[in-house]
N, C-alpha and C positions, 0 to 999 in steps of 0.2 A: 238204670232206673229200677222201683221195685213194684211191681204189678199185685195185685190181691187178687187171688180166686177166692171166690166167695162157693162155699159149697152148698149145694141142692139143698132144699128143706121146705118144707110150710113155712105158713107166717109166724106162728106163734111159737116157733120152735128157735132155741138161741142160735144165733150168728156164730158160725163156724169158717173162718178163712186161712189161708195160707198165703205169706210173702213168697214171691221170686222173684230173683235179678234175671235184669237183661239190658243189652247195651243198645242205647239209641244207634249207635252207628249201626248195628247188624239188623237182620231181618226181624223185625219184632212179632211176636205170635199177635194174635187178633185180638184185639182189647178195645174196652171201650173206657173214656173219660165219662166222671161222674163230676157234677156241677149242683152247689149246692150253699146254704147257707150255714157257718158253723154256730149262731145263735138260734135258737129254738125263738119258740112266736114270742116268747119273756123276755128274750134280750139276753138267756144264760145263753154261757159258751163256756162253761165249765165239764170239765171231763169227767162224768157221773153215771154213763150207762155200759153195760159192761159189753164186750164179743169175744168169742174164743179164737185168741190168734197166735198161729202155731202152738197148737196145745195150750193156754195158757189163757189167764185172766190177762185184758189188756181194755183200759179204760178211753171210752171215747166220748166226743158231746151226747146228748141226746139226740140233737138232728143226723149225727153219724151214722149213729145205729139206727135211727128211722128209713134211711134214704137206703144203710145195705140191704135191711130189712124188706123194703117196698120193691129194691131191683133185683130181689135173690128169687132163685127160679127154683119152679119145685122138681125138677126131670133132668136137672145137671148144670155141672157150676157154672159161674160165669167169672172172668178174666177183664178186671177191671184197673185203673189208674183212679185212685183218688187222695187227695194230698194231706189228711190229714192224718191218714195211716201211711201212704209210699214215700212218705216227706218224714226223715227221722227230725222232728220238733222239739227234742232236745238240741241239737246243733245247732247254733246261728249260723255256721259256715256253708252246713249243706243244705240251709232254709234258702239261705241266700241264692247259691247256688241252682239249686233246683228252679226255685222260682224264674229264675232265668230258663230256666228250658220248660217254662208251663205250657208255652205258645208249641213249642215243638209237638210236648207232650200231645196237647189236645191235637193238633191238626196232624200225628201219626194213629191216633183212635179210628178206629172203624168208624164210631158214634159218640157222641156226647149225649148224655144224659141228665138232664135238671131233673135236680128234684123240690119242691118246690111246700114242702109238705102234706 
């Protein structure tokens, strides 16, 4: 699976994270699942707010970026599971896939986290 660190920052400062792999079977470092809705209070679920991920402009909804935004810590990063960056969303094959192991996912998290806006 692919984990997000989200790195330290203020609120108002933009969203800078990092992907890493790691295998469900081995010991997974400490992560927490994020739960959340990908339509904003309008109904969009279009991919129009920006984060920095691995270097790099990478577009998400607006609730995406609200919900890294609201769980990013200001004194060091935090190591998160959330699917609509750890889930590559181009592939039907690994949307599929993944999806099947969402239940895994969530119930190997330390925490689950709603955000709820």
């Amino acid at each position: 699976i692919r984990l997000l660190r989200i790195q330290q920052g203020r609120f108002n400062d933009p969203v800078h994270c990092q992907i890493s792999h790691e295998h469900l079977r081995q010991i997974l470092p400490p992560y927490e699942a994020v739960s959340y809705t990908w339509a904003d209070e309008t109904g969009d679920r279009s991919k129009k707010a920006v984060i920095i991920l691995d270097c790099k402009r990478f577009m998400v909804t607006t609730n995406c970026e609200r919900a890294l935004r609201r769980i990013r810590l200001e004194g060091r990063s935090r190591l998160v599971w959330i699917d609509a960056i750890c889930i590559n969303q181009d592939s039907d094959a690994e949307r599929t896939h993944q999806v099947q192991l969402m239940a895994q996912i969530h119930a190997r998290a330390n925490t689950v986290l709603m955000y709820i806006g």
